[in-house]
N, C-alpha and C positions, 0 to 999 in steps of 0.2 A: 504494500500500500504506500512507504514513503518513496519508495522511486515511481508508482504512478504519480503521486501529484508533484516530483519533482518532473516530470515531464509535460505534463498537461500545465506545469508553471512554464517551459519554459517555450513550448508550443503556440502559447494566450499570447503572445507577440506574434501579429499578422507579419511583418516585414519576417522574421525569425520562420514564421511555417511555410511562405512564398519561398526562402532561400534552401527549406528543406524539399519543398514538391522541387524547385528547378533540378536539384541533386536526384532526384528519383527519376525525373524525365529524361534528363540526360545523360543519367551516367558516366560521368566523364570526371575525373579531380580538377579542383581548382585550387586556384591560389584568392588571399585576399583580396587581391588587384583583381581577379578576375567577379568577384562579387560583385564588389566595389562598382567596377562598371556597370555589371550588367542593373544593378539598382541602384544606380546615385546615389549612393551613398560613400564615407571617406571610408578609405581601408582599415582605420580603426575600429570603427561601427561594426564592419564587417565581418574583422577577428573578432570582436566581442561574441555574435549573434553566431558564428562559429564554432567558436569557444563553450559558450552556453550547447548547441545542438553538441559537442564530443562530450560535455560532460555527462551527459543521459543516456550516452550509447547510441546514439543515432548516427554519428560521423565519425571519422578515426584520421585521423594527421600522420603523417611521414617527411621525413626533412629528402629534398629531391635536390641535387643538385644543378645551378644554371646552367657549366659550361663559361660562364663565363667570367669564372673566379670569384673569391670573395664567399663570403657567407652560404650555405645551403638556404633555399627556402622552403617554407612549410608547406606543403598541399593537402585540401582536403577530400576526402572521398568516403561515400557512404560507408554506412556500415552493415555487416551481413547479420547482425542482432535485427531481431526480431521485435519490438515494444508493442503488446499489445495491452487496450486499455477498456476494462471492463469492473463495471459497476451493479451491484456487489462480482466480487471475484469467479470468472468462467472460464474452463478451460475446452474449448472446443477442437480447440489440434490432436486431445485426446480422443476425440471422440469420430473426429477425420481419422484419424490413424485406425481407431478399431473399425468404423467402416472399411473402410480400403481394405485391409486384409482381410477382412469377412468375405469381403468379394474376391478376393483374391484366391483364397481358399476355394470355391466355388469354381473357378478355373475359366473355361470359355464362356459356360452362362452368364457368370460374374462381371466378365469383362463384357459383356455386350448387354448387362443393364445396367453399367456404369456408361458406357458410350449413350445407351438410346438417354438415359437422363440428363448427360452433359447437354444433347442435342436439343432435347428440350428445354432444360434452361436456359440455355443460350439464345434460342427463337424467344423465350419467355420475357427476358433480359429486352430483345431490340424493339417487341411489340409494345412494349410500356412509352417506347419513345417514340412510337407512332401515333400514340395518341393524339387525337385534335388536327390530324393530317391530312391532305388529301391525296390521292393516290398519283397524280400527276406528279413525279420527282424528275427530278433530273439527275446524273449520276453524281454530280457535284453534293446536292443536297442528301443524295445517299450516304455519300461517302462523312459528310459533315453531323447526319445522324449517327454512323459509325464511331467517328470520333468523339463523340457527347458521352454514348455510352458505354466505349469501353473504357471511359474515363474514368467515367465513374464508379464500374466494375475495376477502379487501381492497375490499367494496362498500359497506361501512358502510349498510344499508339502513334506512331508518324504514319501517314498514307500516301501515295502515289498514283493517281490515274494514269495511266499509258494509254493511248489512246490505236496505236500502231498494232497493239495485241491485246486490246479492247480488256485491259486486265487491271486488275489493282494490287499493289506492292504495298507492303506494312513489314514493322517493324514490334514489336511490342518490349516498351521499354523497362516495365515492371510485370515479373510475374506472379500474379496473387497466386498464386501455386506453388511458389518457389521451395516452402520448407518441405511441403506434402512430397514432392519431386526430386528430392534432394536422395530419399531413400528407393523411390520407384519411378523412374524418370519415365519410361516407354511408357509406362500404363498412365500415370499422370497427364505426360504430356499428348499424345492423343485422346484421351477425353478431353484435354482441354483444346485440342485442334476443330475436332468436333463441337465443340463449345460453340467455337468462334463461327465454325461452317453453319451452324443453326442460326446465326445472326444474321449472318450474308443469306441464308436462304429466304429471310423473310423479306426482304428488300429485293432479291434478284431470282428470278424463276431456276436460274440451275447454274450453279459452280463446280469449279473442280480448283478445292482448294492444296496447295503445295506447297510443305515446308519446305523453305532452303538454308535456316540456321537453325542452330539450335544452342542453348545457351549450356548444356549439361555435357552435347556432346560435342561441340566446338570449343567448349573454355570459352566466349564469348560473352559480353552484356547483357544482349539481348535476342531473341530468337524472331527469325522474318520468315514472311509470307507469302507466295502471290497466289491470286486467287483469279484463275479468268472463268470469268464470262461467259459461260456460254449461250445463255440467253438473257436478252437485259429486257 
């Protein structure tokens, strides 16, 4: 309970949880300077609001060196802890975990009502953001429904229309999945492909969706997607 509300204290600064979502969307280490910019604000601010997100476990520092002499500088980059925050005390990872292997035990039946359910929630998931829509989209507005909600589903997604191979390229740059997959990546990660295939189905009459990275079996960030078209 005292490291929950040491993090929810240090979260209640908008500027502080803006500087943690960029870190989750991008992936990428930064330095203070690179804060700094990206939110006007002086690089002191920056270390602070830094400093506060490494003290709760959310970010972790490394001294990196320039290259071009002089001092090492600090970078920061996320961190692979876990902070979940639940009121009174839940623990559902437990509860993911005894699923999964129940079905896992189970064998092929198992794995293929873990698929058909991913598929439905994931169609479940894009219909909620249709709501109040009219059916006239455009792919553009597809794709911007896409990005709403696998937002909000914590995927952090970048998209791509290609227009030459009438297809869509994504990235997903957080995976709400991440710990679940840590110990059963295959089975994880295709329900969760399938997930995403149930979203795209309700926006596009037929895809044929294809991984081409993967974050468990490339050592990678983030894991990508294309997805064509084949009837819009």
């Amino acid at each position: 309970m005292e490291n929950t509300l040491k993090v929810t204290n240090v979260m209640s600064d908008p500027t502080r949880f803006y500087i943690y979502q960029y870190l989750v969307e991008n992936h990428q280490d930064v330095s203070v300077v690179d804060i700094g910019n990206t939110f006007d604000i002086h690089p002191n601010v920056a270390r602070l609001h830094l400093s506060k997100l490494e003290e709760v476990g959310l970010v972790t520092s490394y001294l990196k060196k320039t290259g071009k002499g002089g001092r090492p500088g600090r970078r920061y980059q996320l961190s692979n802890e876990v902070i979940e925050l639940n009121f009174p005390a839940r623990d559902y990872k437990i509860l993911s975990s005894i699923a999964l292997e129940a079905l896992m035990d189970l064998g092929d039946p198992g794995k293929k009502a873990l698929y058909e359910t991913g598929k439905k929630y994931g169609k479940e998931a894009m219909r909620k953001s249709l709501n109040h829509l009219g059916e006239q989209l455009t792919i553009q507005d597809k794709i911007k429904l896409l990005e709403n909600a696998s937002r909000i589903l914590g995927m952090y997604p970048d998209f791509e229309y290609e227009s030459n191979t009438n297809s869509i390229s994504f990235s997903i740059n957080n995976c709400p999945f991440k710990e679940m997959a840590t110990n059963n990546h295959k089975m994880v990660c295709e329900m969760h492909r399938i997930f995403i295939k149930g979203m795209f189905e309700v926006l596009f009459t037929s895809i044929d969706l294809i991984e081409k990275q993967n974050m468990f079996v490339n050592k990678c960030s983030n894991c990508a997607y294309t997805a064509k078209l084949l009837i819009v």
